[in-house]
C-alpha positions as a LaTeX table, in Angstrom:
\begin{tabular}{lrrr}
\hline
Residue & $x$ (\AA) & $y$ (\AA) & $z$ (\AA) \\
\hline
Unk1 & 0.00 & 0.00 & 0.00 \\
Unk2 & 1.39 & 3.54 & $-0.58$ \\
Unk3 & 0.73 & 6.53 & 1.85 \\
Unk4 & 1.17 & 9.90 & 2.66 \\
Unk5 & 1.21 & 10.36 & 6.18 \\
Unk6 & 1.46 & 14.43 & 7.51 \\
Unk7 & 2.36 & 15.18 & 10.41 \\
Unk8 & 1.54 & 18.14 & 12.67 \\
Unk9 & 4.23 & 20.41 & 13.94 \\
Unk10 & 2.75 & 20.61 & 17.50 \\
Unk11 & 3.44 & 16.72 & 18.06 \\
Unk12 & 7.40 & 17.01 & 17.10 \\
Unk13 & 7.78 & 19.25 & 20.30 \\
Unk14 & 7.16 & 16.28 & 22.28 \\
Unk15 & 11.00 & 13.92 & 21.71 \\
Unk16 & 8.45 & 11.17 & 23.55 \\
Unk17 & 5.34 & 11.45 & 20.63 \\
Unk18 & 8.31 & 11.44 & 17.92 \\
Unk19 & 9.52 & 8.30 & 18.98 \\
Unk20 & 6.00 & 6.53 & 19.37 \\
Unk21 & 5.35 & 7.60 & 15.25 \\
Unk22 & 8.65 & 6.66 & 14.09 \\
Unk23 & 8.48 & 3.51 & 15.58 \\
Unk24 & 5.17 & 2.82 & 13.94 \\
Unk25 & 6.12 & 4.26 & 10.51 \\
Unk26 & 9.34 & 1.60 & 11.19 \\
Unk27 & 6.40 & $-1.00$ & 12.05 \\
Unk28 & 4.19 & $-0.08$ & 8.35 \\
Unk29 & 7.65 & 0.26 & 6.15 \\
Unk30 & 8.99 & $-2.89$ & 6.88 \\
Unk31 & 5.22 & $-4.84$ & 6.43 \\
Unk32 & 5.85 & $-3.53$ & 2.84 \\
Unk33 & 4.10 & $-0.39$ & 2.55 \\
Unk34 & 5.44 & 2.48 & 0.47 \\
Unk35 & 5.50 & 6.12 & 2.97 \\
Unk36 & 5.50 & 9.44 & 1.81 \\
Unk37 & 6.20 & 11.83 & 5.17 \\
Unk38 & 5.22 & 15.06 & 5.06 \\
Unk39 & 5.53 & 17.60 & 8.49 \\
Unk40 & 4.77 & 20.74 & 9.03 \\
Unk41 & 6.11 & 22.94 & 11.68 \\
Unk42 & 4.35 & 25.98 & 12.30 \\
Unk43 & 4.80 & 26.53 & 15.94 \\
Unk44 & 7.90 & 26.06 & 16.71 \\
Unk45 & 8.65 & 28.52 & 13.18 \\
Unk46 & 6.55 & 31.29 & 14.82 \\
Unk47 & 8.90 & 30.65 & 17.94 \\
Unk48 & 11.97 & 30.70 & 15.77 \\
Unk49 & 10.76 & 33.94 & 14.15 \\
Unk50 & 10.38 & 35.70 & 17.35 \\
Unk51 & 13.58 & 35.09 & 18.49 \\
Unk52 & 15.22 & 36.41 & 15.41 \\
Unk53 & 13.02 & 39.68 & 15.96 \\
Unk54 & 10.87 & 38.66 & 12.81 \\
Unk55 & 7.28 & 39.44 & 13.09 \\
Unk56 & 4.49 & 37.16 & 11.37 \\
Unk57 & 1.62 & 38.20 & 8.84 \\
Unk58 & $-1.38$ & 36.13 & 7.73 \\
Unk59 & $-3.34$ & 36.80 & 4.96 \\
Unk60 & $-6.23$ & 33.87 & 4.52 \\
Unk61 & $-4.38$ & 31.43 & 7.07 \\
Unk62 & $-1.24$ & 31.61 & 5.23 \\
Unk63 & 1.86 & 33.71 & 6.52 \\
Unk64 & 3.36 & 36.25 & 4.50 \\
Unk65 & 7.00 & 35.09 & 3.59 \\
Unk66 & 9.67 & 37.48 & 2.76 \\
Unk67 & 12.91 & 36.49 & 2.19 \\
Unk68 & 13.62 & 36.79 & 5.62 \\
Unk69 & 11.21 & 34.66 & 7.00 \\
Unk70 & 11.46 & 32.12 & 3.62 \\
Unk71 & 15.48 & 31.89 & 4.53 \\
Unk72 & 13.90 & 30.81 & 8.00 \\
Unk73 & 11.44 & 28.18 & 7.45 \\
Unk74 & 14.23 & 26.06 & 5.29 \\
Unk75 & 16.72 & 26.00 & 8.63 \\
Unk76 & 13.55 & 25.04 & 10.52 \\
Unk77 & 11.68 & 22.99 & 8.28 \\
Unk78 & 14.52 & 21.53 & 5.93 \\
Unk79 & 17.30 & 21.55 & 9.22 \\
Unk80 & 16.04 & 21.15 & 12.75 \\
Unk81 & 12.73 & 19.38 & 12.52 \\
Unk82 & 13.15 & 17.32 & 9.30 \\
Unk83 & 16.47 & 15.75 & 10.26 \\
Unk84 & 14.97 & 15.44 & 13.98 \\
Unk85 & 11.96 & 13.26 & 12.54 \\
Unk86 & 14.18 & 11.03 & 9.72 \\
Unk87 & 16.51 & 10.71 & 12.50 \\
Unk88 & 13.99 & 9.19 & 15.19 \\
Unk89 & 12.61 & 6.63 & 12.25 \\
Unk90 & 16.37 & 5.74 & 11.75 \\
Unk91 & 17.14 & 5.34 & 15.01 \\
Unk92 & 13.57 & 3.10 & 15.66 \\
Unk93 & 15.12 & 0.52 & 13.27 \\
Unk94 & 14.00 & 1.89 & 9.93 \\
Unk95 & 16.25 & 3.62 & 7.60 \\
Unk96 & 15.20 & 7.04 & 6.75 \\
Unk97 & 16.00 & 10.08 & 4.85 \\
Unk98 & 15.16 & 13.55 & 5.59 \\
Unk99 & 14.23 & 15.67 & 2.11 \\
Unk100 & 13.34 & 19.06 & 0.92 \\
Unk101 & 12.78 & 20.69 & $-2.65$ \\
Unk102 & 15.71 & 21.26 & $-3.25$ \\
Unk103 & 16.92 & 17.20 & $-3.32$ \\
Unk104 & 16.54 & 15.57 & $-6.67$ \\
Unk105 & 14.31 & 18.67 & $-7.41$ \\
Unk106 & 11.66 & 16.30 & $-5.40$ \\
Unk107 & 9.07 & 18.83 & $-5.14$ \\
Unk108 & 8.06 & 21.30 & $-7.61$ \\
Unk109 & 6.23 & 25.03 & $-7.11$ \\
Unk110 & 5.00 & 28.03 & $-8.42$ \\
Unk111 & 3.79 & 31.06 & $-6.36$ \\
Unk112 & 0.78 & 31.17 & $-4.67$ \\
Unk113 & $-2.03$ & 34.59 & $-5.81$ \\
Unk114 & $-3.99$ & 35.97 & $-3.35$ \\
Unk115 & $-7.13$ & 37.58 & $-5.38$ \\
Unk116 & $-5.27$ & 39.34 & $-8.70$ \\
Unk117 & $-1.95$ & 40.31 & $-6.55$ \\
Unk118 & 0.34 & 37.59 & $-7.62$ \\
Unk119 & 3.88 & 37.81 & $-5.10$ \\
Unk120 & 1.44 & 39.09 & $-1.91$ \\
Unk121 & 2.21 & 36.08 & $-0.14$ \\
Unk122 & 5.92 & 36.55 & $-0.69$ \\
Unk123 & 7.97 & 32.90 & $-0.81$ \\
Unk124 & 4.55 & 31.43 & $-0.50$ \\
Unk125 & 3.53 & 28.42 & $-3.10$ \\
Unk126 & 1.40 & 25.78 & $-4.08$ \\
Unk127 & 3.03 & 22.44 & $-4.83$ \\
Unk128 & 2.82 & 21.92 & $-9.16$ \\
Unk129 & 5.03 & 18.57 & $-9.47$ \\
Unk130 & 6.69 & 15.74 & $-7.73$ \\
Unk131 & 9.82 & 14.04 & $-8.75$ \\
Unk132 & 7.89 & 10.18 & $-8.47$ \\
Unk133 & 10.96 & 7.94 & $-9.66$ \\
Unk134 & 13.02 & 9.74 & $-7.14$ \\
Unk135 & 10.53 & 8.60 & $-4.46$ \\
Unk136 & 10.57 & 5.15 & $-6.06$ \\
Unk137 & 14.13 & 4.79 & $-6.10$ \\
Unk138 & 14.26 & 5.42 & $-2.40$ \\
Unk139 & 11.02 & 2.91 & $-1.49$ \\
Unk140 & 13.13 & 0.04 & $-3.85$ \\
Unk141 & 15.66 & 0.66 & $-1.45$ \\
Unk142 & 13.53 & 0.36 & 1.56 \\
Unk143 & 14.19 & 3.85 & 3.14 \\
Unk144 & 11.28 & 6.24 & 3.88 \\
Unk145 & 11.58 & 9.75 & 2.51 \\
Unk146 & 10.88 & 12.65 & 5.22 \\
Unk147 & 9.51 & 15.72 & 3.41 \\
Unk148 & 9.98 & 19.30 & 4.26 \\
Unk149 & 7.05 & 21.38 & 3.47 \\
Unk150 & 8.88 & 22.95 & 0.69 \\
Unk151 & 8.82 & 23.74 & $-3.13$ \\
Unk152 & 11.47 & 24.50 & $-5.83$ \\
Unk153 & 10.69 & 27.32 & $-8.20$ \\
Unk154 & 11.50 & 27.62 & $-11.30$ \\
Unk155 & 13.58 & 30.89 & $-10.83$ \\
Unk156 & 15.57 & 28.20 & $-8.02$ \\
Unk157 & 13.79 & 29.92 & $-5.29$ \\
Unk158 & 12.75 & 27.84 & $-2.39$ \\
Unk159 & 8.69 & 28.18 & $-1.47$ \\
Unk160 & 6.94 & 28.03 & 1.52 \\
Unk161 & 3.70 & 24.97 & 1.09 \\
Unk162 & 1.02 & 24.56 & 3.74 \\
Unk163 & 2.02 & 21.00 & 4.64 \\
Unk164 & $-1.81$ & 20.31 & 4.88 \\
Unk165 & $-2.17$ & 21.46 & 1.00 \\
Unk166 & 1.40 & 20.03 & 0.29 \\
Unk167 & 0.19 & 16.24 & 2.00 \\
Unk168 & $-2.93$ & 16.63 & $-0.59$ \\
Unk169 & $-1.28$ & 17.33 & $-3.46$ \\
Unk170 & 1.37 & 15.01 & $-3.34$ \\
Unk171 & $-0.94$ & 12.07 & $-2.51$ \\
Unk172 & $-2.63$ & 12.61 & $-5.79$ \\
Unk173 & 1.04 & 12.92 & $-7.41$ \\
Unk174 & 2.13 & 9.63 & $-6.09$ \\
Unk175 & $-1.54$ & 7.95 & $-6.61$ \\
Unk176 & $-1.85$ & 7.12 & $-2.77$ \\
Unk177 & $-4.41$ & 4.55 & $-1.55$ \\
Unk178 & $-4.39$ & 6.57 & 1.91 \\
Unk179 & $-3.95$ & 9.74 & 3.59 \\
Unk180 & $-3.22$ & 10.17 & 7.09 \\
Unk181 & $-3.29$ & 13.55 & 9.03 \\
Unk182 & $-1.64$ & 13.31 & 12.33 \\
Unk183 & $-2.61$ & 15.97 & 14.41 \\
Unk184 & $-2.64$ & 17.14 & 17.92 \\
Unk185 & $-6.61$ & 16.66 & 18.86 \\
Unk186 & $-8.26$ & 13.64 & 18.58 \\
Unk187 & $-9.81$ & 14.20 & 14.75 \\
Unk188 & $-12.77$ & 16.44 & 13.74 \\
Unk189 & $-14.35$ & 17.17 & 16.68 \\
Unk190 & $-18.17$ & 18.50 & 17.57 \\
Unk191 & $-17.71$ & 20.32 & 20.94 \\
Unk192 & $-16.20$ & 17.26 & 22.80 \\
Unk193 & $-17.34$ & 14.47 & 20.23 \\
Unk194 & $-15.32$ & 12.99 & 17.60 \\
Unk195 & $-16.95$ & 13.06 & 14.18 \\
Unk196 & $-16.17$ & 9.43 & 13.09 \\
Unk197 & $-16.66$ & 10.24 & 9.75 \\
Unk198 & $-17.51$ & 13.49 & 7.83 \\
Unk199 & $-18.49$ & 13.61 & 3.99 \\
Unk200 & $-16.59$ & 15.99 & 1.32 \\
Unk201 & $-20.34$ & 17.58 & 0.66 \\
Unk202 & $-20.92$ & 18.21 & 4.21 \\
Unk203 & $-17.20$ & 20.25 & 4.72 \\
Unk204 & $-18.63$ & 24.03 & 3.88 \\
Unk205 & $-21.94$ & 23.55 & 6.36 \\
Unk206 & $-19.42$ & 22.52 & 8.74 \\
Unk207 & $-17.32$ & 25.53 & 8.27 \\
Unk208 & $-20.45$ & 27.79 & 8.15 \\
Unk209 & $-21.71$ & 26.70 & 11.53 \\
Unk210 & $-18.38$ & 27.64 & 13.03 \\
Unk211 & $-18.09$ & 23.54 & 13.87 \\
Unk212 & $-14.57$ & 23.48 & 12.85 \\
Unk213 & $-11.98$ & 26.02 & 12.63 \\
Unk214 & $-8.76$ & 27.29 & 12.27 \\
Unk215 & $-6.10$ & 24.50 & 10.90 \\
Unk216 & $-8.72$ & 21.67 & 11.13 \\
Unk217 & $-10.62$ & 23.60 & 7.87 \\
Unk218 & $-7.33$ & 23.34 & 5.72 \\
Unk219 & $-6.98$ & 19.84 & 6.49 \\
Unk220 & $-10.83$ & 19.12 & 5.62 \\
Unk221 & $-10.24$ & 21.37 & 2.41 \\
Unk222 & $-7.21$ & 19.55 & 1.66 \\
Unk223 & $-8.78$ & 16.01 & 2.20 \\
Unk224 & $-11.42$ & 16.61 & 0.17 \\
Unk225 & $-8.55$ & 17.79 & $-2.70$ \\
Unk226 & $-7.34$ & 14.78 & $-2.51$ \\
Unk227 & $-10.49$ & 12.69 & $-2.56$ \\
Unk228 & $-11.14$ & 14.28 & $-5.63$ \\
Unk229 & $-7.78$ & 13.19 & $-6.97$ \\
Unk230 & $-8.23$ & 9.85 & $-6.66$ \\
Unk231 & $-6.60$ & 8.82 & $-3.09$ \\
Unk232 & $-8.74$ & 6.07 & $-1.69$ \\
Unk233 & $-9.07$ & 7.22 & 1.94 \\
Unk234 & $-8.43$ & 10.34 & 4.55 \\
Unk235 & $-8.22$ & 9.91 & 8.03 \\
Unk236 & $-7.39$ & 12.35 & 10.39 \\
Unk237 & $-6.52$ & 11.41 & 13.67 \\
Unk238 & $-4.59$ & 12.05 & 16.85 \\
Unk239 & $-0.95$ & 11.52 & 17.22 \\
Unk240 & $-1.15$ & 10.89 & 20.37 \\
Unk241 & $-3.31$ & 8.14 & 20.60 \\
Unk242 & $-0.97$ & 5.10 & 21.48 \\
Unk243 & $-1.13$ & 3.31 & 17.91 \\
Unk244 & $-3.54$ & 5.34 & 16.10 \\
Unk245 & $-1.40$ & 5.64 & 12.78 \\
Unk246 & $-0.90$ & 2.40 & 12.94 \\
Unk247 & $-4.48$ & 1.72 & 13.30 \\
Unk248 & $-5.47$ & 4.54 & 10.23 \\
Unk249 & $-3.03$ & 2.98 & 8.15 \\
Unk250 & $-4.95$ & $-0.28$ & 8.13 \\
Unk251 & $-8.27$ & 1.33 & 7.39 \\
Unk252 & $-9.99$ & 1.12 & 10.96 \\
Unk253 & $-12.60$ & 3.33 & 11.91 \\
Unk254 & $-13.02$ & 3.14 & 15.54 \\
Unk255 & $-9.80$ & 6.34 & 15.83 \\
Unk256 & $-10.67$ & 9.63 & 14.56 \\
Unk257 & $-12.44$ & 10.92 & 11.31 \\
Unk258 & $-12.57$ & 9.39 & 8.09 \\
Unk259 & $-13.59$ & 11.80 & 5.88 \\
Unk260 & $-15.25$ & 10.47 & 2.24 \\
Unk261 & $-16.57$ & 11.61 & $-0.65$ \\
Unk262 & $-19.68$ & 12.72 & $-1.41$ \\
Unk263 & $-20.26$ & 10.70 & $-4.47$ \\
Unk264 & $-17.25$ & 8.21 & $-5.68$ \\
Unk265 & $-14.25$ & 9.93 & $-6.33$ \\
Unk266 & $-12.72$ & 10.62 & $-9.63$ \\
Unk267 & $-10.85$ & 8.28 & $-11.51$ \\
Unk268 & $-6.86$ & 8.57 & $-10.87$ \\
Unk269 & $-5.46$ & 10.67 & $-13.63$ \\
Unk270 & $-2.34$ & 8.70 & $-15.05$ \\
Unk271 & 0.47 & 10.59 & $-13.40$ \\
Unk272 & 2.99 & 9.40 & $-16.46$ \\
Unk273 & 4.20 & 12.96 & $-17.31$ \\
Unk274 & 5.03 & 13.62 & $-13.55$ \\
Unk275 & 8.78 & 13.03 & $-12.65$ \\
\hline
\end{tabular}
């Protein structure tokens, strides 16, 4: 089985919660499935920026990225927590490599527009291509690639991706059969109840009620992007949970959300022109 698995940034603070998911991601690589990692990182970056004396903008949930702040987000995202997280899978008994754009030009970008002002966000993109027989020669060779939430531009810039989006887009790339959001709260929750399963159609009314918020609606958007691209299943579940991407990985519902299409989801789109 191949699978993206994202991971949020708040659980990599914990050294404890890193080693329970690498050890699990160990457990799933060596029972033959094929992992995509993605992480994000956005807390302790917001940290990192205040210490530097760099102040943080959002426009739509995304943070403005000037050179600065892009320059940044690689030594975080690319340095400290992706070799921290390929490290800890190593180290559990599974060999692992930490990547970013950059590598193999692995990941592909283009700036992201807000409304007609292309360049507001700054360094900000939207993933456009994925370097697949570079993934493939590293699965062959039983290692598990660790992905920074990065892109390379074609003017060799590095952008910024919300590793939600990023997760989404890249499942569809690599025609995944799952995705798995690891995330610090239990899944999609309704007041103190987990939503065990929540349809693509049902995301906006969900929104519109004010029944989910913040980073839980880019993750909903972004399963539902990727539902539409062909991947199989979303779940999105709590890191925390002793076992639970374990338990997502082999399709049970009794952790978190599983969130499905409305009506059955697009054919895959041959992904023969992506690299």
């Amino acid at each position: 089985m191949r699978l993206v698995i994202k991971i949020a940034g708040a659980l990599l603070e914990s050294p404890e919660t890193v080693q329970k998911i690498a050890r699990q991601i160990g457990e799933l690589a060596r029972a033959g499935n094929e992992m995509l990692v993605i992480h994000g990182g956005g807390k302790i970056f917001t940290v990192t920026l205040e210490r530097m004396g760099i102040s943080s903008h959002f426009v739509n949930g995304l943070r403005v990225t000037g050179r600065e702040t892009r320059d940044a987000a690689v030594m975080v995202f690319a340095g400290l927590l992706n070799k921290r997280l390929a490290g800890a899978i190593s180290l559990a008994g599974q060999s692992a490599i930490g990547i970013s754009a950059s590598d193999g030009a692995c990941f592909l970008a283009e700036p992201m527009q807000v409304g007609e002002c292309e360049g507001s966000l700054g360094f900000v993109g939207y993933l456009t291509e994925v370097n697949v027989d570079f993934l493939r020669s590293l699965w062959r060779a039983k290692i598990v690639p660790v992905a920074s939430c990065l892109g390379l531009g074609s003017d060799g810039e590095l952008y910024n991706i919300n590793a939600d989006h990023m997760a989404a887009a890249a499942a569809e790339f690599i025609q995944a059969d799952r995705l798995i959001f690891l995330t610090d709260v239990a899944g999609v929750l309704d007041g103190e109840k987990v939503l065990r399963a929540v349809r693509s159609g049902e995301i906006e009314d969900l929104i519109r009620r004010h029944k989910v918020s913040g980073g839980m609606i880019l993750k909903l958007e972004a399963a539902k992007r990727a539902l539409t691209g062909g991947v199989d299943e979303v779940h999105i579940v709590g890191g925390t949970i002793p076992r639970s991407l374990f338990t997502a990985a082999n399709g049970s519902r009794r952790l978190g959300t599983r969130v499905l299409p409305t009506i059955h989801a697009a054919p895959r789109i041959a992904q023969g022109a992506a690299r």
